[in-house]
C-alpha positions as CSV (number, residue, x, y, z in Angstrom):
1,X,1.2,32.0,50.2
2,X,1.0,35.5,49.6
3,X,3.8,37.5,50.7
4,X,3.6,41.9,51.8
5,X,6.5,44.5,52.6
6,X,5.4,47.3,54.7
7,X,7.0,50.1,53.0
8,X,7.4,52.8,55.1
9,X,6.0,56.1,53.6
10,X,2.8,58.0,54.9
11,X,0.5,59.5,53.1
12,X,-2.0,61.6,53.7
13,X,-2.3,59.3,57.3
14,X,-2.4,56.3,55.3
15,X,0.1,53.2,55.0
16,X,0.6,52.3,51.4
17,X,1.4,48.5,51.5
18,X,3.6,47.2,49.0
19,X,3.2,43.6,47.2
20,X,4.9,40.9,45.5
21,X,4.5,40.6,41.8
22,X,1.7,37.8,42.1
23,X,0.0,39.9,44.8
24,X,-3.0,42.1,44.2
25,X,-2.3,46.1,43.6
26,X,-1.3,48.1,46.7
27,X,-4.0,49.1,48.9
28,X,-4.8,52.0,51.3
29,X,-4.7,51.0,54.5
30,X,-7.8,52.8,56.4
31,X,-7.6,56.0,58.3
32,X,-8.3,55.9,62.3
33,X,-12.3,57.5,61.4
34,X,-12.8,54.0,59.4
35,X,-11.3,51.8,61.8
36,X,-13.9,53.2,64.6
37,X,-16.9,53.1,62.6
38,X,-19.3,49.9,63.0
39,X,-19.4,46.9,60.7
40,X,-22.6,47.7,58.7
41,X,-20.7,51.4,57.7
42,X,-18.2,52.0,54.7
43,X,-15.4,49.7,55.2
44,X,-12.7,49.3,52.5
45,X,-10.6,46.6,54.8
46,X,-14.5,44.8,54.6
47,X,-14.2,44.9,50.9
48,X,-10.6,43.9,50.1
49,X,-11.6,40.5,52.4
50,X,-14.8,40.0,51.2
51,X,-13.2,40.2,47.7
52,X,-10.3,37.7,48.7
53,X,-13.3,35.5,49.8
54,X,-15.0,35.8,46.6
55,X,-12.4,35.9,44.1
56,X,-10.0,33.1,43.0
57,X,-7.2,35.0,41.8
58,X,-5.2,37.5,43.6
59,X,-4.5,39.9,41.0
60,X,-8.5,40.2,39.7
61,X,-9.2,43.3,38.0
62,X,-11.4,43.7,40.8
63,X,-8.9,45.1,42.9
64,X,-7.3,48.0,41.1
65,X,-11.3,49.1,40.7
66,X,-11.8,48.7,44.3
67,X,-8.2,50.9,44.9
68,X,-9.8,53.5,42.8
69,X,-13.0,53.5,44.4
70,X,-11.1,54.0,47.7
71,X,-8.9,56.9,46.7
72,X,-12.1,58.6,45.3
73,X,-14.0,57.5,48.6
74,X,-11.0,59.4,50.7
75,X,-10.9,62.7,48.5
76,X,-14.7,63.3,48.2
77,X,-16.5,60.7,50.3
78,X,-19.6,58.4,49.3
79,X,-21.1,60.2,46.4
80,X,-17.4,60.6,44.7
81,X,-17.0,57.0,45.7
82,X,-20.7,55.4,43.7
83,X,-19.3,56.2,39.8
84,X,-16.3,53.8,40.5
85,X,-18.2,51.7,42.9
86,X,-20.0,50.8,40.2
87,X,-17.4,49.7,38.0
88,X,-16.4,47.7,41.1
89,X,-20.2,45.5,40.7
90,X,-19.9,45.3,37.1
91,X,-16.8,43.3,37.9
92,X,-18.5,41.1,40.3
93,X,-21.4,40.6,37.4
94,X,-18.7,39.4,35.0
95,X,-17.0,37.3,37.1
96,X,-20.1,35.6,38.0
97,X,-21.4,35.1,34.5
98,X,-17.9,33.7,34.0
99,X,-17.6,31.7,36.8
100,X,-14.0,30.8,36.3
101,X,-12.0,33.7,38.0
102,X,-14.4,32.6,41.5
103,X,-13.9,30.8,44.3
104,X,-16.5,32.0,46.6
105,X,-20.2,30.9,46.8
106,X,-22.7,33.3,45.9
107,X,-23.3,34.3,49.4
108,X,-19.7,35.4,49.6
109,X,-20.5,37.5,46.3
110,X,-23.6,39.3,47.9
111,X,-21.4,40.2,51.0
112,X,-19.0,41.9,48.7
113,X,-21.8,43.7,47.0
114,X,-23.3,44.9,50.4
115,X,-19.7,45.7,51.5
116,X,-18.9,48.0,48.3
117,X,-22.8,49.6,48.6
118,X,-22.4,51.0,52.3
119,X,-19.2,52.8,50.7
120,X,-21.3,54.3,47.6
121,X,-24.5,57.1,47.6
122,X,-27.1,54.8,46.1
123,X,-31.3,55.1,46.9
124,X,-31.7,50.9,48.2
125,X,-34.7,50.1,49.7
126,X,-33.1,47.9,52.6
127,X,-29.9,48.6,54.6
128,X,-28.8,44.8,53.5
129,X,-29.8,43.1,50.3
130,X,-29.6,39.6,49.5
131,X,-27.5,39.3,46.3
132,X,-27.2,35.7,46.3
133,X,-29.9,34.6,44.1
134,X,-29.0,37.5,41.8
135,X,-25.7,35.6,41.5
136,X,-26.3,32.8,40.9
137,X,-27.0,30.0,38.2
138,X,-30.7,31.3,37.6
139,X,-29.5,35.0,37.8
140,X,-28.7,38.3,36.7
141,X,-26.8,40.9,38.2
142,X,-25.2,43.5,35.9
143,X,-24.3,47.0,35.3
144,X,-25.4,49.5,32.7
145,X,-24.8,53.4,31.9
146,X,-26.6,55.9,30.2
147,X,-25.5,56.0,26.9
148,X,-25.2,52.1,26.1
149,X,-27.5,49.7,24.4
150,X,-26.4,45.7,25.9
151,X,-29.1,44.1,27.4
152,X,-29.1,42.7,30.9
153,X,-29.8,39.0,30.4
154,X,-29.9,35.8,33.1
155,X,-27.2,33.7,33.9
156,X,-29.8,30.2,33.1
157,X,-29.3,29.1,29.5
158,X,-32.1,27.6,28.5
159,X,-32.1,26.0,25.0
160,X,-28.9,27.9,24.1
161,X,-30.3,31.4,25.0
162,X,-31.0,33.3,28.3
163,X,-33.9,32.4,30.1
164,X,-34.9,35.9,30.6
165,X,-33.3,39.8,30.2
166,X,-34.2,43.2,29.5
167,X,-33.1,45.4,27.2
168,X,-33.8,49.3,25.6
169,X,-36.8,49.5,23.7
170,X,-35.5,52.2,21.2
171,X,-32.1,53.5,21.2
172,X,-30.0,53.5,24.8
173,X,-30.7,52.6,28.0
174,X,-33.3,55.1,29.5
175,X,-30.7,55.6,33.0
176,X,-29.1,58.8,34.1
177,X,-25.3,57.8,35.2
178,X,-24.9,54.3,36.3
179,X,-27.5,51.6,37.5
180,X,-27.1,47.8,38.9
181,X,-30.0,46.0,37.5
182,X,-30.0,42.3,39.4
183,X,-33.2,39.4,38.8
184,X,-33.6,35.9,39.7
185,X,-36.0,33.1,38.2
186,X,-38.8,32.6,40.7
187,X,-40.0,29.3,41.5
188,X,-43.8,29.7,41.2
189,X,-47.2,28.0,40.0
190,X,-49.2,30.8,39.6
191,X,-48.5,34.9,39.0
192,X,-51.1,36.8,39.7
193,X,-53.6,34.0,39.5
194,X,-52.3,33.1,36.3
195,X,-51.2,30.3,35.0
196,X,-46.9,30.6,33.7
197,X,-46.3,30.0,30.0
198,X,-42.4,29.8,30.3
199,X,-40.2,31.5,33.1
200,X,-41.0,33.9,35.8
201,X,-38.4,36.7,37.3
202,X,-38.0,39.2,39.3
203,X,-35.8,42.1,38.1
204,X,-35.1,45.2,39.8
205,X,-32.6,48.2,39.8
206,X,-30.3,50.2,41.8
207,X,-30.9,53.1,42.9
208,X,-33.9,51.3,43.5
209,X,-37.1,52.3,42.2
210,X,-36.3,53.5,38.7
211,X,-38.9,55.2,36.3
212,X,-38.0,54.4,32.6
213,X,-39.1,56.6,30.2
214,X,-39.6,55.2,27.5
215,X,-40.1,52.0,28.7
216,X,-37.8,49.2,28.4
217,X,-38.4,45.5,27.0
218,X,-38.4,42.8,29.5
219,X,-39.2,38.7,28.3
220,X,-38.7,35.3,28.5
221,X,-37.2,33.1,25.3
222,X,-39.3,30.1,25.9
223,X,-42.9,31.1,25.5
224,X,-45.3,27.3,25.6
225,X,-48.4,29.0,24.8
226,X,-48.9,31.1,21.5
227,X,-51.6,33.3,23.5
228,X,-49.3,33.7,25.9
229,X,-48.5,37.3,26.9
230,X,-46.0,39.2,29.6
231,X,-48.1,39.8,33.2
232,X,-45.9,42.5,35.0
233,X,-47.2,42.6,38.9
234,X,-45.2,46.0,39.8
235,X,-45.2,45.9,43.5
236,X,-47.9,48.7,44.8
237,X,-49.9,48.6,41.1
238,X,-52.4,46.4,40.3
239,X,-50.9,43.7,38.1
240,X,-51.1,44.2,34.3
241,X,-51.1,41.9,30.8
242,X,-49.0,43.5,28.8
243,X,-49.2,43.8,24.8
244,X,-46.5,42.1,22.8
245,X,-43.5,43.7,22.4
246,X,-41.4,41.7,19.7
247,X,-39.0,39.2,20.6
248,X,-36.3,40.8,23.0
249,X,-32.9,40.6,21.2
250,X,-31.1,38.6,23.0
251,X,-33.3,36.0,21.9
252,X,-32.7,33.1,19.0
253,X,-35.2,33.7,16.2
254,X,-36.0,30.0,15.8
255,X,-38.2,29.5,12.0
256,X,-41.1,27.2,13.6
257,X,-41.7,30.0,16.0
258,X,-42.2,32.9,13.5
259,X,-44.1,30.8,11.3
260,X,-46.7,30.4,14.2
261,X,-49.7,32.8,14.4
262,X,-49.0,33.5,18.3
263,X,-49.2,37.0,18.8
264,X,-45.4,37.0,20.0
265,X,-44.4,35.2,16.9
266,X,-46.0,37.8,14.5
267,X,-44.6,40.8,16.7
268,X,-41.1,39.7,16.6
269,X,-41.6,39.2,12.3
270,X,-41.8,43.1,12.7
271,X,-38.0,42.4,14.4
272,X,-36.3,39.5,12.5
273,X,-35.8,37.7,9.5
274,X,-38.2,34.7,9.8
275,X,-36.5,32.5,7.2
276,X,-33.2,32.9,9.0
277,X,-32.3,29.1,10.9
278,X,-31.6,28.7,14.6
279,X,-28.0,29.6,15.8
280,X,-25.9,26.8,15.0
281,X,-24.8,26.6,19.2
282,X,-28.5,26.3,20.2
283,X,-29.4,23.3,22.0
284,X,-31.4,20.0,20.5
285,X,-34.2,19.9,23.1
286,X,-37.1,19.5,21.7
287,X,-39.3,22.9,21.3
288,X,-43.0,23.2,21.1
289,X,-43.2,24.2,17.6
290,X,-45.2,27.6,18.9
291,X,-42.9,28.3,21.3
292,X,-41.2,32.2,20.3
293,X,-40.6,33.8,23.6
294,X,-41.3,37.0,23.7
295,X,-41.7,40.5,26.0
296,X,-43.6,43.5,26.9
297,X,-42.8,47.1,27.6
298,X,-42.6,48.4,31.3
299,X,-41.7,51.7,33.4
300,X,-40.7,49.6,36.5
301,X,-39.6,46.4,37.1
302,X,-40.5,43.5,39.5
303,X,-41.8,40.2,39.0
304,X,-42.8,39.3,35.2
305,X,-43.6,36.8,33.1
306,X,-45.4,34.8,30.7
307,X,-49.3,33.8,31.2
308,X,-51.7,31.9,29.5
309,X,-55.1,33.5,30.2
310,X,-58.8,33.4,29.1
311,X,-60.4,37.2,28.5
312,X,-63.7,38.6,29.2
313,X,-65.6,41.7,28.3
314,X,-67.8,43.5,29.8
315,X,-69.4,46.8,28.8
316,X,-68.5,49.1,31.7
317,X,-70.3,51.5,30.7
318,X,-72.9,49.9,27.9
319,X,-74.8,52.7,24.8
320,X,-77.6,54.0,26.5
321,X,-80.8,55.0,24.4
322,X,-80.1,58.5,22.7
323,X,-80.8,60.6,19.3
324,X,-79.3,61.1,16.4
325,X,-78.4,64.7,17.2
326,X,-76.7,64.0,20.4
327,X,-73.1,65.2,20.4
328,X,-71.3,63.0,21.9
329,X,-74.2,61.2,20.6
330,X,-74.1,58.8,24.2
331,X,-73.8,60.1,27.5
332,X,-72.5,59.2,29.7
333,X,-69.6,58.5,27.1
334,X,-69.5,53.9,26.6
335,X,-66.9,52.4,28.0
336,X,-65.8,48.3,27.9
337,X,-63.9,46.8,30.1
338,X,-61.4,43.5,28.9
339,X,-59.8,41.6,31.8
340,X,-59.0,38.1,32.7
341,X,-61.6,35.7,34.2
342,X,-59.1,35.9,37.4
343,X,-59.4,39.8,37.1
344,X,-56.3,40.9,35.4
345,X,-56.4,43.8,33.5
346,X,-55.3,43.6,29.8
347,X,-53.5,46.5,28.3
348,X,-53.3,47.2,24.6
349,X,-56.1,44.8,23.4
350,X,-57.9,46.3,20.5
351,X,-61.7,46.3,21.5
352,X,-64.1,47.1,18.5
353,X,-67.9,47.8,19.0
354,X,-69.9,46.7,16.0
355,X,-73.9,46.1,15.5
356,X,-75.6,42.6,15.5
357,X,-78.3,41.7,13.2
358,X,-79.1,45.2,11.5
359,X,-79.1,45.0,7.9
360,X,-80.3,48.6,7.3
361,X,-77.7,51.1,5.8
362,X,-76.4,53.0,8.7
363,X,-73.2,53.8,9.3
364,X,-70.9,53.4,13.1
365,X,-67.6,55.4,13.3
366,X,-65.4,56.4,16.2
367,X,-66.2,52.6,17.7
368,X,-62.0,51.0,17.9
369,X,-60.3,52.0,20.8
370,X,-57.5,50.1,22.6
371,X,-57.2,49.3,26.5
372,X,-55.1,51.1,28.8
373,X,-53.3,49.6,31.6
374,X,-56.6,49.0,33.5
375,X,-58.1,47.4,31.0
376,X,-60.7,50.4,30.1
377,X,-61.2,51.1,26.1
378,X,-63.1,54.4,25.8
379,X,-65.1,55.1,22.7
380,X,-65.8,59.4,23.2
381,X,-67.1,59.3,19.5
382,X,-69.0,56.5,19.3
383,X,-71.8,57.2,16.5
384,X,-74.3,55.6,14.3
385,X,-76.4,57.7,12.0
386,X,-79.5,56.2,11.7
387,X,-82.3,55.5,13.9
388,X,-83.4,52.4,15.2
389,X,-83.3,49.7,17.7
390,X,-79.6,48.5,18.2
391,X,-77.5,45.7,19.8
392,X,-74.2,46.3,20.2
393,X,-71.5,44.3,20.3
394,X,-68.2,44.8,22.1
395,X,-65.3,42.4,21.0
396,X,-61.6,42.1,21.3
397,X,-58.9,41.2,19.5
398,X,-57.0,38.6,22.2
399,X,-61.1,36.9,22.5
400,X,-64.6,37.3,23.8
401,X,-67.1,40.1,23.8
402,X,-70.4,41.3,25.0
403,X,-73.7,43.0,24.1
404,X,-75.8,46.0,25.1
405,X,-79.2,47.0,23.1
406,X,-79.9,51.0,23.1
407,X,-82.7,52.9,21.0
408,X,-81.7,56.0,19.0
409,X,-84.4,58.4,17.8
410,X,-84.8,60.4,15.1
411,X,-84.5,63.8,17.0
């Protein structure tokens, strides 16, 4: 049982209490302004027993952070308090990925999470936020700084690698200081209309409502479809298909995978060594022999995942009849449009606009152009040099396509 000695020195208006060997580090004990304030507002004596809840051994790193965070809270208040406050939830991250050093359920954990938050300066969208999913077995709750490169993956292990993560796209973490990132696996038959190819999460940051610039990677390992792409549906934006990213790298490289013509597969050869075998700690299930994972670039975060899909075109804004001479030679300038047949836009897809059953010698330039993020490819220098009758044909490179006939004169 644990055992305390009041030790009878002041400072500063606080009462240092002095421990036992096997007791945690010494602790402040709060001034009269936090003992008056209400329960939702910064409360260090909340945090010390929401942390004795939570974790299973007394002397826990945790606690020497959460001392610091408390000396810095009394010199210089909340925003000196958020630096080491985070270094308090990377803690609580670890110890939930490791499970061991826990006693508490993961509602316990989120307590101590809200509990150290209304003590830091940090943008959150809600006064409380529920950590528990974030914490446990299907989740992710982590802390990263500016300057580092370790990917945020899940706490689900699904044959031997994380069910989902994100990570830098080139170089460090695009942050500014420190930042929580926390995600669970959502239970769901559809996203966005689609249909799921492997996992779907929702991911998300604090401060809350982070711009990444450049974007960061975010994916699944266990991809079931090989047409399968990333949908991001950013919360406010229409939803989005993203183009493949490569195979996150906190994902196995398993041979079958990269010897498959999925569009993930062939990304992530850009990425790996396809020859290399499977880690030898990676589980026996059985794996679709497609199956590569994979992940798509984004500048926000909220739910994502996997899709299989079936594309259409549509000429937006189809070749109208013009002349030779005209420069641009079509106004107004063609458009095509490449979205699902449930109406998600697909970003990246390489749409090419060629000529159906002309033989003659004419020649068409300025007619590739890839989609943006609302599925539009614009073609400003569309141009064929040779007058005649024409049908046009818009296709993409992830399937389907459509026609439009046009005359051009000789003028």
């Amino acid at each position: 049982m644990k055992t305390r000695l009041t030790a009878g020195l002041a400072l500063t208006g606080a009462v240092i209490l002095a421990s036992c060997a096997q007791d945690q580090p010494s602790r402040l004990l709060p001034t009269q302004a936090s003992l008056s304030v209400a329960p939702a507002a910064c409360s260090f004596p909340a945090i010390y027993a929401a942390a004795d809840s939570y974790f299973s051994q007394s002397n826990d790193p945790v606690y020497q952070l959460v001392i610091t965070m408390e000396h810095a809270h009394i010199s210089g208040g909340a925003a000196a308090a958020t630096s080491p406050g985070f270094d308090v939830l990377a803690r609580l991250g670890v110890a939930a990925d490791l499970g061991s050093p826990v006693k508490g359920t993961a509602a316990q954990g989120s307590t101590f999470a809200n509990a150290v938050l209304a003590c830091m300066s940090v943008t959150t969208y809600h006064a409380v936020i529920d950590f528990a999913p974030a914490l446990g077995p299907s989740g992710l709750f982590a802390v990263r700084s500016e300057g580092t490169s370790a990917p945020v993956v899940s706490r689900l292990v699904v044959d031997g690698a994380p069910s989902f993560g994100a990570e830098p796209s080139t170089g460090n973490w695009p942050i500014t200081g420190k930042v929580l990132f926390y995600g669970v696996k959502l239970s769901v038959e559809t996203l966005a209309s689609e249909t799921p190819a492997g996992d779907v999460f929702e991911l998300t940051t604090l401060p809350s409502g982070l711009t990444f610039d450049p974007a960061i990677r975010t994916g699944v390992c266990e991809v079931s479809d090989p047409n399968a792409q990333i949908l991001h549906k950013h919360a406010g934006d229409p939803s989005v298909i993203l183009p493949p990213a490569g195979l996150p790298s906190f994902c196995p490289a398993p041979t079958s995978a990269l010897q498959s013509t999925s569009r993930f597969a062939l990304a992530a050869r850009q990425l790996f060594d396809w020859l290399a075998p499977r880690p030898a700690q990676a589980s026996s299930l059985a794996m679709p022999a497609f199956s590569a994972g994979g992940g798509g670039l984004v500048s926000g975060l909220s739910e994502i995942g996997p899709v299989s899909f079936t594309s259409t075109v549509t000429f937006d804004v189809p070749p109208t009849n013009t002349s030779r001479s005209g420069n641009p030679q079509f106004r107004p300038i063609v458009t095509v449009r490449n979205v699902t047949t449930n109406g998600n836009p697909i970003q990246g897809a390489l749409i090419t606009i060629s000529v159906k059953v002309n033989h003659g010698s004419f020649k068409i330039t300025g007619n590739t152009a890839m989609t943006n993020s609302a599925g539009i490819a614009t073609f400003p220098a569309l141009r064929i040099d040779k007058p005649g009758g024409y049908t046009a044909v818009a296709t993409s490179d992830v399937g389907a396509s459509a026609e439009a006939t046009f005359q051009i004169n000789g003028h």
